[in-house]
N, C-alpha and C positions, 0 to 999 in steps of 0.2 A: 586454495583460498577463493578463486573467482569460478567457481563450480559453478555453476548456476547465480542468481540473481540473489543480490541480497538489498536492503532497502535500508536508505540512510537513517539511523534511529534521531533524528535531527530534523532535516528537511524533506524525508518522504522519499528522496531522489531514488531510481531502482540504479545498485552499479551491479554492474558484469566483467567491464574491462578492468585491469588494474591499476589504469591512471584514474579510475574514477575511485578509486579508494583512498580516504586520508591516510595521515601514517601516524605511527607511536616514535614518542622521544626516541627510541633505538634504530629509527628506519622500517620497522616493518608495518606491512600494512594493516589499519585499522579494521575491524571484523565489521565495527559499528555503523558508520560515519565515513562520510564522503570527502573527498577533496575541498570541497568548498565548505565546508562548517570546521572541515578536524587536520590541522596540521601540527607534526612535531608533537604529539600525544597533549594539542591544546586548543579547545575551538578557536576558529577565526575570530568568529561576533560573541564574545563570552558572556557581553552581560545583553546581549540581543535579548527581546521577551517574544515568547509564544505568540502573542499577536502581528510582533514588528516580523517573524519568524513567515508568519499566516498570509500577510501584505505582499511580503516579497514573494512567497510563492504562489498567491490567488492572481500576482498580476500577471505572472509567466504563465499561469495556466488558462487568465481571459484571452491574453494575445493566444494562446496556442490552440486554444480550440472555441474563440468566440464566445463564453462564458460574459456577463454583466459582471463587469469587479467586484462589484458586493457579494454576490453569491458565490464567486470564486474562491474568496476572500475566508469566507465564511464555511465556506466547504475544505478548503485546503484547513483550519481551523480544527476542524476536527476531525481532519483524518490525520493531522498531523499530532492531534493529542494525545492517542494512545502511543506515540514513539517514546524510547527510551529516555532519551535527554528531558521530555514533560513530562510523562505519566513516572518516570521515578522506578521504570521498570519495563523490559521489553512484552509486551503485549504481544501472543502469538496471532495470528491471521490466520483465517481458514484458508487453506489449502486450494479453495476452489471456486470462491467467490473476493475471497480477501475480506470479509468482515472480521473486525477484532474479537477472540476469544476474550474480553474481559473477565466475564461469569458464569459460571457452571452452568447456568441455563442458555448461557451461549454456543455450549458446546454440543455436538451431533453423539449419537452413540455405537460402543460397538457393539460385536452382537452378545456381546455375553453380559452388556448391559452399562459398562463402564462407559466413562465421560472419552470423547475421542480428542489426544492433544492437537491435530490436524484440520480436524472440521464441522464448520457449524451445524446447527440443529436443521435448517432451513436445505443446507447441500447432503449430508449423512445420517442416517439415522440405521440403527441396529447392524453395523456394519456393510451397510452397503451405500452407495447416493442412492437421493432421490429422485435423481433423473439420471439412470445409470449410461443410456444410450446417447446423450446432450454431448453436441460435438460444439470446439470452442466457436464456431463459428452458428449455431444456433443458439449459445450463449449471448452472444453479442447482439442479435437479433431480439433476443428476448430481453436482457438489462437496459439495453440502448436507450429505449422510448424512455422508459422512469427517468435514465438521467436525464435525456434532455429538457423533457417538462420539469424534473424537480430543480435544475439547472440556469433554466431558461436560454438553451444553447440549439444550434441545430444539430439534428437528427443525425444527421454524415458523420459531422464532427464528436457526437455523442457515439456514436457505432467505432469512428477512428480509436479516440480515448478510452472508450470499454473494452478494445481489441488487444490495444497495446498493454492494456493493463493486463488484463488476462493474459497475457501470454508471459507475466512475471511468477506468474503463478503455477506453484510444479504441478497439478492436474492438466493445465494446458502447455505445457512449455514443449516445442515440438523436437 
């Protein structure tokens, strides 16, 4: 069950360990949903809204990496849209940047020309990446900067947080 990282379809949260999983009505644990949104096969905050959802985790991620609350706010907003409990369906994430496969043209290809359910257009195309030799660690060098100007955060802090993220992600997971 805790194979690798799975991310709360709720609040974003990445779990690994098993206390970090909610559980179903029967004791076991939740594939979905984290401890803090899903107990007893029944959210915590059931009638919480996507915004109030948005607030609580923009403010943990201004304190945690120096973000302006509004942009935090705003960012966690919608990354947390494509999660199962809003979008009404799990949205798969690229494999290798973490962007949402929404839509077909989101998707990378493989080489025999089909849609890849793994990874974007932007990380794979015709079966292979587009930057095959990118280690997670000139990843982080490269994403960093955009976030922290689109962010308004510092630089460290934008490298810290693009680091940790990527490493939930099975391209980079060491």
């Amino acid at each position: 069950m805790t194979d690798g990282i799975r991310t709360c379809q709720s609040c974003g949260m990445p779990m690994s360990a098993v206390e970090q999983f909610g559980t179903e009505t029967d004791g076991a644990l939740s594939k979905d949903y984290c401890t803090y949104c899903y107990r007893d096969g029944a959210f915590t905050a059931p009638d919480i809204t996507i915004d109030e959802m948005a607030k609580v985790g923009g403010e943990m991620m201004a304190q945690m990496y120096t973000i302006p609350p509004e942009k935090a706010v705003a960012f966690t907003k919608d990354q947390i849209s494509c999660l199962k409990r809003w979008a009404g369906r799990e949205i798969p994430l690229c494999e290798s940047c973490g962007m949402p496969l929404a839509r077909d043209e989101d998707a990378g290809t493989e080489a025999d020309g089909s849609l890849s359910v793994r990874y974007c257009t932007y990380c794979y195309r015709d079966g292979g990446f587009t930057e095959p030799g990118l280690t997670r660690e000139e990843a982080v060098e490269q994403y960093a900067p955009m976030m922290a100007e689109n962010l308004g955060m510092p630089l460290e802090k934008a490298k810290e947080m693009v680091g940790y993220y990527l490493s939930t992600l099975p391209r980079w997971r060491e």
